[in-house]
MARKESE-671716 format. One record per residue (C-alpha): x, y, z; residue in three letters. Coordinates in steps of 0.1 Angstrom, whole numbers, plus 2048, in hexadecimal, padded with zeros to 3 digits. Layout:
N
+-----+-----+-----+-----+
:   x :   y :   z :   r :
+-----+-----+-----+-----+
:   X :   Y :   Z : ALA :
...
+-----+-----+-----+-----+
***
This chain:
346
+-----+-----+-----+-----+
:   x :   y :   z :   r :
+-----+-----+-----+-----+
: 800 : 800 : 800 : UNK :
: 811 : 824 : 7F7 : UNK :
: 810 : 835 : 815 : UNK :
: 7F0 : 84E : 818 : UNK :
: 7F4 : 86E : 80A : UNK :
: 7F1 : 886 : 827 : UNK :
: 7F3 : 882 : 850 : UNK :
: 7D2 : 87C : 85F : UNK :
: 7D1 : 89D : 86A : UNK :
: 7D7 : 8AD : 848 : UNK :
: 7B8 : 89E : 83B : UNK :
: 79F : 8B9 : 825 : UNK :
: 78A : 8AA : 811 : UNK :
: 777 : 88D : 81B : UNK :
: 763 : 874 : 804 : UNK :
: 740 : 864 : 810 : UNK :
: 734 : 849 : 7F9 : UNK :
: 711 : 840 : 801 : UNK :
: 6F9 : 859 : 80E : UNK :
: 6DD : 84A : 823 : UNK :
: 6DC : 84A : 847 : UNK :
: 6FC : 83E : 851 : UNK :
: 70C : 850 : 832 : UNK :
: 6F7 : 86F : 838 : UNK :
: 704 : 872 : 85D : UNK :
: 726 : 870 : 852 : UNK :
: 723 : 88A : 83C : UNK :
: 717 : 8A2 : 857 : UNK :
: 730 : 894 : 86F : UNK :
: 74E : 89E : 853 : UNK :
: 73F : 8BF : 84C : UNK :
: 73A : 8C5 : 86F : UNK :
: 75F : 8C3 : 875 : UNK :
: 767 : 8DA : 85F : UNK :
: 776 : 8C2 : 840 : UNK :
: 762 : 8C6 : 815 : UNK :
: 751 : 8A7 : 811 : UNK :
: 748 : 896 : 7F1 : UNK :
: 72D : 880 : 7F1 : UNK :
: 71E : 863 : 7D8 : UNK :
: 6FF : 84F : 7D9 : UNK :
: 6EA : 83E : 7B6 : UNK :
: 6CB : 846 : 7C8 : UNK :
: 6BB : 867 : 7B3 : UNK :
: 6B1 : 86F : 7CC : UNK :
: 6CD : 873 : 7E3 : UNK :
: 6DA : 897 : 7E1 : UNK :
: 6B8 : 89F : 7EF : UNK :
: 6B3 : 888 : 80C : UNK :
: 6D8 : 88A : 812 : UNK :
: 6D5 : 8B2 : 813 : UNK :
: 6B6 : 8AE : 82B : UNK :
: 6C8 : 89A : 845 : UNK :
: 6E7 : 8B3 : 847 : UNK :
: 6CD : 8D0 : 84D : UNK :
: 6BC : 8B9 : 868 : UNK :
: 6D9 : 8B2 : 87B : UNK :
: 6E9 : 8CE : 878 : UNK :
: 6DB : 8E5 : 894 : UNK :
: 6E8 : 8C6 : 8AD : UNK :
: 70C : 8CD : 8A0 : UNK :
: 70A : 8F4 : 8A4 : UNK :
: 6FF : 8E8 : 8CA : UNK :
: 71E : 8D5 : 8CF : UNK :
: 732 : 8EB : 8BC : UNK :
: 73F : 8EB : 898 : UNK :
: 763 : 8EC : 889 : UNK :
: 76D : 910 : 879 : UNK :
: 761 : 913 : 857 : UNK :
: 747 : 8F5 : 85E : UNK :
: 72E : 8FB : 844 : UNK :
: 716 : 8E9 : 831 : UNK :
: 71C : 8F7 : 811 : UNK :
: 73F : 8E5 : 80E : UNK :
: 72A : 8C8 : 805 : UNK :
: 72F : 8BD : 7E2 : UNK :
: 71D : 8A1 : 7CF : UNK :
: 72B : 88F : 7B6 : UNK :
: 71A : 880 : 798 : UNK :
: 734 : 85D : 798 : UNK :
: 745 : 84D : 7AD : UNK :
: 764 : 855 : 79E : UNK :
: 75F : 875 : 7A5 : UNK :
: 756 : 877 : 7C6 : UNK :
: 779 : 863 : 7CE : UNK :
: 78E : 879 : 7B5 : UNK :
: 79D : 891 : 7CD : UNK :
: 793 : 87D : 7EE : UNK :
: 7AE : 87B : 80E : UNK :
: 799 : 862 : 81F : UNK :
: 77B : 84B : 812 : UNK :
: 75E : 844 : 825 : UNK :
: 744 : 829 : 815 : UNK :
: 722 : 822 : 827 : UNK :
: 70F : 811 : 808 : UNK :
: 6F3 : 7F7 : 814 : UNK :
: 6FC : 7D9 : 82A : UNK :
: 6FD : 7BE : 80F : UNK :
: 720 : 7AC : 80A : UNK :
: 723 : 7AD : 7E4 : UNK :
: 71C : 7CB : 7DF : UNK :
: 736 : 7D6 : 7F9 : UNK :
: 74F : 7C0 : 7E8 : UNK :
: 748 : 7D3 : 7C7 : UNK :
: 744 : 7F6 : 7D4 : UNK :
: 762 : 7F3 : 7E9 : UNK :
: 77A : 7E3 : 7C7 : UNK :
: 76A : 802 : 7B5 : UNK :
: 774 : 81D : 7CC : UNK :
: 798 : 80A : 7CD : UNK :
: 79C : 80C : 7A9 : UNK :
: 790 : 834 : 7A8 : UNK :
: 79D : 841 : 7CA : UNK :
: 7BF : 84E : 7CB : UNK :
: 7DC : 838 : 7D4 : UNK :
: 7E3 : 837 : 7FB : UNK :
: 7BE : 845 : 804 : UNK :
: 7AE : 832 : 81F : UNK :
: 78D : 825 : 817 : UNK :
: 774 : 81D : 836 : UNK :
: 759 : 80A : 835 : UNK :
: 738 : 811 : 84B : UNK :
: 72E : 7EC : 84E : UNK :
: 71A : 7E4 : 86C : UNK :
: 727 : 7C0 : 86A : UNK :
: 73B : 7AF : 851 : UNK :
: 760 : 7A8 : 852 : UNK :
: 777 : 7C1 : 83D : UNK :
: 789 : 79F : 833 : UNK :
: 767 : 791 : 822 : UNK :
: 75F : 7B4 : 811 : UNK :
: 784 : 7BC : 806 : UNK :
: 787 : 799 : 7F0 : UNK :
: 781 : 7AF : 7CD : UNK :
: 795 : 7CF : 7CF : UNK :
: 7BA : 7CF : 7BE : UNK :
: 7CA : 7DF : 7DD : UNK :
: 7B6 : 7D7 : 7FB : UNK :
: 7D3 : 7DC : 812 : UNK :
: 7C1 : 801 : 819 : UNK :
: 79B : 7F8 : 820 : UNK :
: 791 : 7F5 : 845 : UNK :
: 774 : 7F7 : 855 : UNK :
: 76B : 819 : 86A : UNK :
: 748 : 80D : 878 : UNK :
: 734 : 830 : 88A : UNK :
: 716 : 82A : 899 : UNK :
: 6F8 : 83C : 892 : UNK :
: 6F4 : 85B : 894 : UNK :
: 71E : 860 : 887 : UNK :
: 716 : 884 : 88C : UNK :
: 711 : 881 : 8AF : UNK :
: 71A : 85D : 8BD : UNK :
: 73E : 85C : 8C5 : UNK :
: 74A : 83A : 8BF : UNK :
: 759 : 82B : 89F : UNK :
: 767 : 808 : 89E : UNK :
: 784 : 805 : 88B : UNK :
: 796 : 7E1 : 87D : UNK :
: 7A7 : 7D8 : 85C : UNK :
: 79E : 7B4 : 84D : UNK :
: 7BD : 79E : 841 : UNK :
: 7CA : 7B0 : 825 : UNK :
: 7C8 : 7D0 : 836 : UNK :
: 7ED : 7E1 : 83F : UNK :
: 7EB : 7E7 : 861 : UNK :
: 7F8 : 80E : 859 : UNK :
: 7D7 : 812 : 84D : UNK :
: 7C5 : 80C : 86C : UNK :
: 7DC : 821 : 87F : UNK :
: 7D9 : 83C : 863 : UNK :
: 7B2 : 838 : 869 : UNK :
: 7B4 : 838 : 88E : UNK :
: 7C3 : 857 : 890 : UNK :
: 7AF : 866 : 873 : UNK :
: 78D : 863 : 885 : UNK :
: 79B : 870 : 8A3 : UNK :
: 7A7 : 88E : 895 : UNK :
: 783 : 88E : 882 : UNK :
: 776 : 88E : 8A8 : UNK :
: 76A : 866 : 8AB : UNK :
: 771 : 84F : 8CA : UNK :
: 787 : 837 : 8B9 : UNK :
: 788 : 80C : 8C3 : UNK :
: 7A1 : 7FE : 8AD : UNK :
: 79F : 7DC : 8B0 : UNK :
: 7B7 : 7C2 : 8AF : UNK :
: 7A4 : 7A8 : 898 : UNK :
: 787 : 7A5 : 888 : UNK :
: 766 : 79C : 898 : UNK :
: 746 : 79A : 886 : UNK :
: 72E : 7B5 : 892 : UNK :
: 749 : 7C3 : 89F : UNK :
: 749 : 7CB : 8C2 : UNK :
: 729 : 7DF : 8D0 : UNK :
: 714 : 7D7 : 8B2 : UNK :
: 716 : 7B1 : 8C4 : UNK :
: 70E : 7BE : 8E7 : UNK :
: 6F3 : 7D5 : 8D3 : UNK :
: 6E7 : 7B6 : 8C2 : UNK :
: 6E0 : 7A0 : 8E1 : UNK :
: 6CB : 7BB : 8F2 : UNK :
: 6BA : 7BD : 8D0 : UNK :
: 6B1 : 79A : 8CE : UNK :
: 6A9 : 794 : 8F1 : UNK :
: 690 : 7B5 : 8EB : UNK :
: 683 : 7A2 : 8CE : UNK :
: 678 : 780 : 8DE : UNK :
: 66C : 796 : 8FD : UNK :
: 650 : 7A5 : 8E3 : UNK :
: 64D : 782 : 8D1 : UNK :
: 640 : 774 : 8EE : UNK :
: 62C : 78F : 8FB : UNK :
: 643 : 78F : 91B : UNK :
: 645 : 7B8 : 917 : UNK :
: 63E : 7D4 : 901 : UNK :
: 654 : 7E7 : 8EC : UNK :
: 652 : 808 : 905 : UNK :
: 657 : 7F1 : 922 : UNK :
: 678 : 7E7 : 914 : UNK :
: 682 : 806 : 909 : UNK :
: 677 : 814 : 929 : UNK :
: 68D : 7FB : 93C : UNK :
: 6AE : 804 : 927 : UNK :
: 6A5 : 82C : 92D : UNK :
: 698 : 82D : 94E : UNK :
: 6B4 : 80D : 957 : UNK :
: 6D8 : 801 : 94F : UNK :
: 6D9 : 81C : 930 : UNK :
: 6DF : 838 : 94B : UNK :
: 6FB : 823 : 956 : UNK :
: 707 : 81B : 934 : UNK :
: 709 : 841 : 92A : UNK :
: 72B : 843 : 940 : UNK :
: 733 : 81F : 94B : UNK :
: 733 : 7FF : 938 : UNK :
: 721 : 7DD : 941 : UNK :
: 741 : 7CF : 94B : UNK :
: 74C : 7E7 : 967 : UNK :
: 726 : 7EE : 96E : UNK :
: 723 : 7CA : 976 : UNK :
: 74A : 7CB : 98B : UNK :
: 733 : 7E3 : 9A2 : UNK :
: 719 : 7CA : 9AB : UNK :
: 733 : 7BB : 9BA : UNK :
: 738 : 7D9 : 9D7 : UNK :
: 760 : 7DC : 9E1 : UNK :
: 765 : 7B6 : 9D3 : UNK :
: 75D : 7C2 : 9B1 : UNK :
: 75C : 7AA : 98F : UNK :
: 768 : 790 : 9A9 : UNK :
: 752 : 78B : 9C4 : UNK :
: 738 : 797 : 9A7 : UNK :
: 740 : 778 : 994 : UNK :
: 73D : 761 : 9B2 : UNK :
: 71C : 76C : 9BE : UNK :
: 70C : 774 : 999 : UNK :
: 721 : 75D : 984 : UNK :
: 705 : 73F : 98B : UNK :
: 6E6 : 753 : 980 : UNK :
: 6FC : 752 : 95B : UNK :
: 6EA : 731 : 95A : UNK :
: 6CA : 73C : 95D : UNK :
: 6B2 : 742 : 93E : UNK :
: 6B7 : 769 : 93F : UNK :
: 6C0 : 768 : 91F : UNK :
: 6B8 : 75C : 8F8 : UNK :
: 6D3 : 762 : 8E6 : UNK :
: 6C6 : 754 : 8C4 : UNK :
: 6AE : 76A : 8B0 : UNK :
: 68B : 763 : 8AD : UNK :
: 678 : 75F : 88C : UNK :
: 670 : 77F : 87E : UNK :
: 64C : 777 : 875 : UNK :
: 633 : 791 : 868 : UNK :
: 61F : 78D : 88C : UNK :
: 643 : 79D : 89E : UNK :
: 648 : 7B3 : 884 : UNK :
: 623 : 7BF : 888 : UNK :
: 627 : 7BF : 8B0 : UNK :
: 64F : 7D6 : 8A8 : UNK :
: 641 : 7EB : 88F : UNK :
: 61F : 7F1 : 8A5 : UNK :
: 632 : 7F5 : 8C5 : UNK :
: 64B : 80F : 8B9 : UNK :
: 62C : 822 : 8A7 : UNK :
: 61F : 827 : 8D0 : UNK :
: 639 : 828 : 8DC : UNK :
: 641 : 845 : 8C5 : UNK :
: 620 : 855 : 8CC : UNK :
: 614 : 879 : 8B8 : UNK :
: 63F : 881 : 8B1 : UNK :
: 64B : 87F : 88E : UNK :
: 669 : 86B : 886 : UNK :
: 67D : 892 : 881 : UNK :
: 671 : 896 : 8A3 : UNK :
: 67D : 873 : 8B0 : UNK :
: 69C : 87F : 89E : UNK :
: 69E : 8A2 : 8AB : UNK :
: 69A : 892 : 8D0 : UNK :
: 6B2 : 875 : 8CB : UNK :
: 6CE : 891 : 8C6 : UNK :
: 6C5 : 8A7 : 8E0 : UNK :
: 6C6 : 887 : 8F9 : UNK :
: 6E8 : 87E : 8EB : UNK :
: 6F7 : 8A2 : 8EE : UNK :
: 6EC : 8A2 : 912 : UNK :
: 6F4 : 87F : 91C : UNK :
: 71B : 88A : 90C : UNK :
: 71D : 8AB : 91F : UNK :
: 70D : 89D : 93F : UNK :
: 72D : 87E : 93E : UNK :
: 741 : 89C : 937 : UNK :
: 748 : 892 : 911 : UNK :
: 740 : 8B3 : 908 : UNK :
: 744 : 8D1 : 91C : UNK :
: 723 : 8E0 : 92F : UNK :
: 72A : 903 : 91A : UNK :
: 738 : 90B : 8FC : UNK :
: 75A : 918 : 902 : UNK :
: 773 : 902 : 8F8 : UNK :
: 784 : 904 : 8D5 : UNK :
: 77E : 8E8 : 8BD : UNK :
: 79D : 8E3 : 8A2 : UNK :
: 78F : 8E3 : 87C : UNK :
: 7A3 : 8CC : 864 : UNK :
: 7B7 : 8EA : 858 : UNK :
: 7C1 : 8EF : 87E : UNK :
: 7B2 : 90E : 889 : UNK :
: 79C : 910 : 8AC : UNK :
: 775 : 914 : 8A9 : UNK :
: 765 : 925 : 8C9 : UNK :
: 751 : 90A : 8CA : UNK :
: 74E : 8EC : 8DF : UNK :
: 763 : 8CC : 8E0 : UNK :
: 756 : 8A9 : 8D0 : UNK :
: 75B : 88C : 8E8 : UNK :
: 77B : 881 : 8F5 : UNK :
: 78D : 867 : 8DF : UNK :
: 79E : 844 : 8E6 : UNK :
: 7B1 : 82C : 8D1 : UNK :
: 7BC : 805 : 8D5 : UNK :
: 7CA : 807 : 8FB : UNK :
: 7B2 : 81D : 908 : UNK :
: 78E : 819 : 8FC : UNK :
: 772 : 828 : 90B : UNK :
+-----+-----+-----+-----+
***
């Protein structure tokens, strides 16, 4: 792999290929920060929904603070894909979850990005090793997996697959900290990743919950909010759980607990998604939701997420401290959340 072109920190122009949700948040997340960003989707419709989510989310990132010159009119679209990856310093792709068409798109943007660009993928779950299998030089495509919204949640996972030069996960590591992130680099691949798993088991414990009519969709939402999430916000399960265990902590938590592992608490495999569990989802989430639009639901999922960072002290309770813009010059805005890579993750 040549080496990259420019330092993490020298980074200008970003590329975002895709534009839906995930895509869409990256974008404002880039722009935010202060960097151009080009952006490419097929949709025709793209450029429109695209410039509609930027515009939503953008009064959350003038509350936590933008980068100097953060603007959303250095938002360019591109009519190929070529040309969205012509001039790019760093590649971001967050095309739909389906593993051919990541193979494709990802040997595409190989063969038309610059030589030594880093190219990310979104993917919420599949191994860079089983997507990088078409591209001539896939010794530069990593995975750099946000969660959503990547506007606002800190946390990207980052790991190379096989083929990957381990430069380039460094290079990215250090990129999407200086882009404002909370970086895990892991050490090896793991399907999932690491908190979509944990995500995914609460998700499908939810789901059989529901199946079998043991609670409602509130109720269980209501037990995460009004429960462990409060505890989750600053502390994860792990040392949560070492405080059960009073001044004998994972130890003495362990002893005492470690028997009720055995009890059915848990169903780990999923349950059939049949139309009569859709029906019960779909219809639970419609209450739960009540008279508030999903851009409401949006608007309110933001505004929770700002405070929950500034109360842990992620963000700082007023907006005085400079945030550095790509081009290095301070913002008198607020700080994004602190940072980590492989060594110390949050």
């Amino acid at each position: 792999m040549p080496l990259p072109p420019c330092a993490p920190d020298e980074v200008r122009r970003v590329a975002c290929i895709g534009a839906g949700v995930i895509g869409g948040g990256w974008v404002a997340h880039f722009l935010a920060r202060g960097y151009d960003v080009t952006a490419w989707d097929p949709a025709p419709d793209a450029e429109d929904k695209l410039r509609r989510l930027v515009d939503a989310a953008w009064p959350a990132l003038e509350r936590i603070g933008l980068a100097e010159g953060a603007s959303p009119d250095r938002l360019t679209l591109a009519a190929t894909l070529e040309d969205a990856v012509a001039d790019a310093q760093f590649v971001q792709e967050s095309a739909p979850e389906k593993l051919e068409l990541k193979r494709g798109l990802l040997a595409q943007l190989d063969a038309a990005t610059p030589a030594g660009v880093v190219i990310a993928s979104s993917t919420s779950g599949y191994p860079m090793t089983d997507m990088q299998t078409e591209a001539a030089d896939p010794d530069r495509l990593l995975v750099g997996h946000p969660f959503n919204p990547p506007y606002l949640i800190p946390l990207v996972e980052v790991v190379g697959g096989q083929k990957t030069e381990p430069a380039a996960v460094e290079w990215a590591s250090r990129f999407y900290k200086v882009a404002g992130k909370s970086v895990i680099t892991m050490e090896r691949e793991l399907p999932g990743f690491i908190a979509n798993r944990l995500q995914e088991a609460l998700w499908r414990e939810a789901l059989h919950m529901v199946a079998a009519g043991e609670a409602t969709v509130k109720e269980i939402d209501d037990s995460i909010t009004e429960g462990p999430g409060l505890r989750w916000a600053f502390m994860g399960p792990c040392l949560t759980f070492a405080l059960a265990g009073g001044e004998g902590g994972m130890g003495h938590m362990l002893d005492h607990f470690g028997p009720s592992l055995k009890s059915p608490w848990t169903r780990l495999e999923a349950p059939e998604l049949d139309e009569a569990l859709r029906t019960a989802m779909v219809e639970g989430c419609d209450e739960a939701a009540g008279t508030r639009t999903i851009a409401q639901l949006v608007a309110e999922r933001d505004q929770g997420v700002i405070d929950v960072l500034r109360a842990t002290g992620r963000l700082p309770q007023q907006r005085t401290a400079p945030i550095e813009s790509p081009a290095g010059t301070a913002s008198t805005a607020s700080t994004t959340s602190t940072t980590s890579t492989k060594g110390d993750d949050q």
